[in-house]
N, C-alpha and C positions, 0 to 999 in steps of 0.2 A: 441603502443602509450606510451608518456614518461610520467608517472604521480608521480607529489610529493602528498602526504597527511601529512598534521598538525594536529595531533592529535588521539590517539590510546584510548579514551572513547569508551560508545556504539554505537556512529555510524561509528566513526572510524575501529573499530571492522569489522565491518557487511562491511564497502565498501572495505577495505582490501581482507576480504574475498571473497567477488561478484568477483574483479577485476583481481586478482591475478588468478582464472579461466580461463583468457580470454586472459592470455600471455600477459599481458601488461608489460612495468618494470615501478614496483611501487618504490620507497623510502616512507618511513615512517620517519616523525619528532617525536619526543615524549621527553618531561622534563623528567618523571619515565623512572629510570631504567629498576627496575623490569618488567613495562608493556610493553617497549621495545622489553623482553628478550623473553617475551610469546609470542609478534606479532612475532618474526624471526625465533623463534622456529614451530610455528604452521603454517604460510604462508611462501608460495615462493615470499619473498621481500626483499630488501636492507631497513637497518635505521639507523639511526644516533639519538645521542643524545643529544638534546638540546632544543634551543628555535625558534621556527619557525619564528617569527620576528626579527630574526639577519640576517642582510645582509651575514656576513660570513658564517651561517648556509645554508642561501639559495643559497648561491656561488658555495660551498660546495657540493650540494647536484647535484645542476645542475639545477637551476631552470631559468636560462637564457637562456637555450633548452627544457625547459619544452612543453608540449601540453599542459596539465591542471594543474592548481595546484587548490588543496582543502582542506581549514582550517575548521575544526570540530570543535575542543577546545568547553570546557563549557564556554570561555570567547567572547564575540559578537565582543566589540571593539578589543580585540587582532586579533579574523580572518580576520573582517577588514582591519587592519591596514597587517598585513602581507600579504593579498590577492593586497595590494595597492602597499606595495613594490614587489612584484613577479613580477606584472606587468609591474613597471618599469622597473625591472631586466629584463626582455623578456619572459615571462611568455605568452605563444597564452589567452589561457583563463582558470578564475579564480571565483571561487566557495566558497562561504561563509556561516556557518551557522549563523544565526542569529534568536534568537529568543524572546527576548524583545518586548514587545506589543507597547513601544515609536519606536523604529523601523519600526514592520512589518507595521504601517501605512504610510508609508513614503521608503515602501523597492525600489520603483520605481526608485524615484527622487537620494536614497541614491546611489544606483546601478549605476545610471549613472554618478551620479556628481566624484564618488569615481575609475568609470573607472571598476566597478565589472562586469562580465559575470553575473552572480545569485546567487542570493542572494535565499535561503534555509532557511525553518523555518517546523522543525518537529512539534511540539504541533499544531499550524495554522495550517498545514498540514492535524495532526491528527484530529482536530477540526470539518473540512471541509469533512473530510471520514466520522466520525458519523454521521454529519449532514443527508450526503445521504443516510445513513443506516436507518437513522431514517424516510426518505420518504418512502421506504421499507421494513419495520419492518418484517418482514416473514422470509428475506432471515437472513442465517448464515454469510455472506460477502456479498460487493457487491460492484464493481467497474463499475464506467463511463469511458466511451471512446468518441466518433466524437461526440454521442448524448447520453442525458440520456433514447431516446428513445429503446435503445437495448444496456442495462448493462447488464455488465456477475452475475449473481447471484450464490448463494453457496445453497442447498439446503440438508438435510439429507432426506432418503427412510425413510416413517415410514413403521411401522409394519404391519398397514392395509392399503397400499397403491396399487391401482391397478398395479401400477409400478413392482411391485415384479412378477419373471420370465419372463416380458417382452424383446425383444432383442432393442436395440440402434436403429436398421432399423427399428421396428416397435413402436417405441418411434416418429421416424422422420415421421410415417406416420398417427397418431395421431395429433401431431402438428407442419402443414407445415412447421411452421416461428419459430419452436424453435429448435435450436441445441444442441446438449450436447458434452461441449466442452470438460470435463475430468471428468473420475469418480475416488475417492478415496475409496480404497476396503482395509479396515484395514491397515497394513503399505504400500499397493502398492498403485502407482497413476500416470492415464495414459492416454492417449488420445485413447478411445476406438472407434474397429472398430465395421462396423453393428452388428457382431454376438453374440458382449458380453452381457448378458445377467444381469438385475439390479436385484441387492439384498438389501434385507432386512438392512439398516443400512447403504450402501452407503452414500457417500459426491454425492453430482452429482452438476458440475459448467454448468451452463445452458446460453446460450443468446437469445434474443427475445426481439419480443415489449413486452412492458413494460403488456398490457391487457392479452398477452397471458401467461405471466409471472406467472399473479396473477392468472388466471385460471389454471395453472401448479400447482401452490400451494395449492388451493382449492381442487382441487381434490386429492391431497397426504393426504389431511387433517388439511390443514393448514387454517384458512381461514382469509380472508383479513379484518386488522383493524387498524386504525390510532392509532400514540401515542398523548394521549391529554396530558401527565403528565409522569414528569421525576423525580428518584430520584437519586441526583447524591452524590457519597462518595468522598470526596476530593476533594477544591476549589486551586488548582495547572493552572500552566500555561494552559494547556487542559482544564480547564473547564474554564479559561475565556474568551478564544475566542472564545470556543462552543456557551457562554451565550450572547456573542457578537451579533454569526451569527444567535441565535434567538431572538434577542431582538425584531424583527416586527414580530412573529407569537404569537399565542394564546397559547402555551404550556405552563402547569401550570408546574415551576419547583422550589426544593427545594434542599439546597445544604449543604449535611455536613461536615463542617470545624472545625477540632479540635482546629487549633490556632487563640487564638483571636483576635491577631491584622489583619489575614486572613479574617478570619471572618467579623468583618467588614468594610473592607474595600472594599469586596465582597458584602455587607450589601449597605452601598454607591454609588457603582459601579455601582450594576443591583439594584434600589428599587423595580422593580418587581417580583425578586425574592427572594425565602422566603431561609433567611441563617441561619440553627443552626448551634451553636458554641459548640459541643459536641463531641465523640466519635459515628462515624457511622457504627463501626465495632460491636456495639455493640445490642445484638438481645434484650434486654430492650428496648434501644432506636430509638432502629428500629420499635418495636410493638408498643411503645407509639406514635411515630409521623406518624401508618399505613400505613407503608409501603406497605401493601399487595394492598392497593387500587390506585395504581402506574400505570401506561401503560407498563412504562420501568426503568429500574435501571442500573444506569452506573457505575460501580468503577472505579477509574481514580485518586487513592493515587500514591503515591511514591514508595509503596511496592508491591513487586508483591503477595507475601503469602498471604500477607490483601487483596488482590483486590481477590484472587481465592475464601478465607476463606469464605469472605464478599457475594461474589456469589452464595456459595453455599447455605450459608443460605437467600438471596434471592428464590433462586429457591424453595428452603424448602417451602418458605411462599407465594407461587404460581404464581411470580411475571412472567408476558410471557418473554419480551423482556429485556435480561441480555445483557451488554455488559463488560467483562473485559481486561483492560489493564496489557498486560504482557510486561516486556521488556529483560526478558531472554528467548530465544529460547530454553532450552534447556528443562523447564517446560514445551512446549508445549506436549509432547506425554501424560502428564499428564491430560492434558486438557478433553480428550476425554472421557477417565474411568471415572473422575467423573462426566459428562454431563453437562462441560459449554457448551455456543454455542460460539457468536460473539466476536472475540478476536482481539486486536487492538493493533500496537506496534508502537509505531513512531518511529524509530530508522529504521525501516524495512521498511515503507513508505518514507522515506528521503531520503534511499538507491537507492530505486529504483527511486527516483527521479533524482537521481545521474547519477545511471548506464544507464539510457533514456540521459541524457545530453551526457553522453560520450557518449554513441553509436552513436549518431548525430552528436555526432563533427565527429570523427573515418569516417565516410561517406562524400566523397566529390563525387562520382560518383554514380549512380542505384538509387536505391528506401531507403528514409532514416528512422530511427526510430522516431516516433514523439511522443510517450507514451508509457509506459511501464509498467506493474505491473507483479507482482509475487502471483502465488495462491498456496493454497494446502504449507504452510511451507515453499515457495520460491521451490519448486520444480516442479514448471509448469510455462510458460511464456506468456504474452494476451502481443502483440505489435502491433501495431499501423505503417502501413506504408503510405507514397503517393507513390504512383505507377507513373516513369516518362519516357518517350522514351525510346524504346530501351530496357528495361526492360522482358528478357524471358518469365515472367511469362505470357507477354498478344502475346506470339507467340501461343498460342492452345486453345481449349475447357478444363474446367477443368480438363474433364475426361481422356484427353490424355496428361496430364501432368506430366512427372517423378517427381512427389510430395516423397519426401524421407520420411520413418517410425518416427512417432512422431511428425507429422508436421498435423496442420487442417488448412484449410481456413472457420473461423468462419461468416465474413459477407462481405459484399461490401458496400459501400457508395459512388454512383454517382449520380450526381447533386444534393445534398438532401437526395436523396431517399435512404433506405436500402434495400438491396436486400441480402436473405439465399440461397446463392449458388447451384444447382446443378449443376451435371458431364457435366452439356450440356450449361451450362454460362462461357464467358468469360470474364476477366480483361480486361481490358482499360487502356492504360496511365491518368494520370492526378485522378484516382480513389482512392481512400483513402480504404485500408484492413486492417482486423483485423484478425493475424495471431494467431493461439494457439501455444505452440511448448515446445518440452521436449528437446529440442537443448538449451543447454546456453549459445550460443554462435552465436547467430542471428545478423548480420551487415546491412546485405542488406534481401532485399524482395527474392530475387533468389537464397540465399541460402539454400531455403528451397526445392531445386529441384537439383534431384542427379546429 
């Protein structure tokens, strides 16, 4: 597939990278030199340098044979406005970030009137992943699919957890309806068969209804409890339309903003939420406004050092439910040693926002992709297919199915209903699956059968 991309920031970055996996021929636009030099040096792509909204640019590059073109830029109207001419130029379809709150209210009406495929908004994005985290507060991730009634959750092994020396078959015989879809064992992470056995400190990404979920939890040691009250570091685009998406619940929240004209105008925005205008990095002013008596604490600055630093001294002052936002991958292996938990990157969310669009265009025949996320540092795959005529997969019982290594069938959803597969269930056309898979390179449903 022929793809341009506008723009080499951090999402640029991150889809560059996904894509260029997957044998696509990418070109890359980009004003900076320099950042140019890094994209062509470090990926297998073609780039040019200039301005994505020049005709002669997009001429140039080929965007009049394009399959997708997608503008990133930190500027909303410039992707716009470039995604507008692509289009005319002969662009199939066209993908725009946009992330302005006058906007995302209006991304519908904008999208059409302007002739855009979709319209993309990371912070909104990110916004709307907390949210659900925050229905869940136990889990370390946590991603929805068909239903929120069987999300895949992220879970650590504690220490005194019965789980420890248990094998994966005897995990599944414990609790009928919950699967375990991948375990992360220190740097490995893998889609485990019956015989591997859970240890002490495991990552384990789990799916099930939601009740059996919580009793998974309970019993590791975890046990189940709302957030009535939030304290959030940094009034940035993420925390306004987080405060957006709860403005009808009862959750008591307070939000630290160093800058004042932020400050208040975050003050204005939500009156029901309590905004100081201070330093939240700072463990003074964190003990005077007691923090400790919090349900959960978000860091959600600009920086990533401060959102880590910030955490830890939450954690320090016993706070349960941390979440920090990071937006350089490369700090994440840091993550772990010092015991954050729940980590949030929107740049990484958007991606995969992305790479589900394309895989669905990329599909005109079999079973297509209809969601997508990436778990475990983007090293494991939860996809989302409809299963349609004709489709191999619904030729056998599971269990006599050339299912190829690294590949799980996590659930089924027909008519409604979920159904946790055994060797002795079949697929259906017309049935919607949720695939796990350490393949990065999933198209269709069938190729995950040798």
């Amino acid at each position: 597939m022929k793809i341009v991309i506008m723009g080499a920031g951090k999402v640029g970055q991150v889809i560059c990278s996904d894509l260029s996996k997957e044998d696509h021929d990418i070109t890359l636009i980009e004003k900076n030199n320099e950042r140019l030099e890094e994209m062509l040096n470090e990926f297998d792509i073609n780039g040019i340098l200039g301005n994505g909204a020049s005709y002669e640019i997009q001429k140039e590059v080929g965007v009049d044979t394009c399959d997708i073109f997608v503008a990133v830029t930190d500027d909303d109207e410039l992707n716009m406005i470039s995604c507008v001419l692509a289009r005319s130029i002969g662009a199939k379809h066209t993908l725009a970030r946009v992330r302005k709150q006058e906007y995302s209210s209006w991304a519908k009406i904008i999208g059409e009137s302007l002739g855009l495929s979709y319209l993309l908004n990371p912070e909104l994005q990110t916004a709307e992943y907390i949210k659900r985290l925050i229905s869940f507060p136990q889990a370390i991730s946590y991603q929805k699919f068909m239903s929120s009634k069987a999300p895949i959750v992220e879970m650590k092994v504690s220490e005194d957890s019965d789980f420890i020396g248990k094998k994966v078959a005897d995990f599944r015989s414990l609790y009928p309806d919950l699967i375990v879809c991948a375990v992360e064992d220190e740097d490995d992470i893998f889609i485990p068969k019956g015989d591997h056995f859970i240890k002490e400190g495991n990552h384990i990404f789990v799916t099930g209804p939601t009740p059996e979920l919580i009793k998974l939890f309970h019993e590791n040691g975890q046990n189940e409890r709302s957030i009535k009250s939030i304290l959030i570091i940094g009034g940035g685009l993420i925390t306004r339309y987080l405060l957006k998406l709860l403005e009808k619940t009862k959750i008591k929240i307070k939000v630290f903003e160093i800058n004042k004209k932020k400050a208040e105008d975050l003050s204005l925005t939500f009156p029901n939420v309590e905004v100081i205008n201070d330093d939240g990095t700072s463990i003074k002013n964190l003990k005077e406004q007691r923090a400790k008596d919090f349900d959960a604490f978000f860091a959600l600055t600009g920086i990533d050092e401060e959102n880590i630093i910030v955490s830890m001294i939450a954690k320090k002052l016993g706070i349960e439910k941390i979440l920090t936002k990071i937006s350089r991958t490369e700090l994440y292996p840091f993550v772990d040693l010092i015991g954050l938990d729940s980590i949030v990157t929107p740049k990484r969310i958007v991606a995969d926002s992305i790479l589900q669009k394309v895989r669905a265009l990329i599909n005109s025949d079999g079973s297509s992709v209809e969601a997508l996320y990436t778990l475990a540092e983007s090293r494991i795959e939860a996809l989302q297919f409809k299963v349609k005529e004709g489709s191999r997969i619904t030729e056998s019982m599971i269990k006599d199915l050339p299912i190829a290594d690294g590949n799980l069938i996590a659930y089924i959803v027909r008519k409604g209903e979920i159904l946790f597969p055994t060797g002795y269930d079949q697929i259906l056309p017309n049935d919607r699956v949720l695939i796990i898979s350490q393949n990065q390179k999933l198209d269709e449903l069938d190729d995950i059968l040798r």
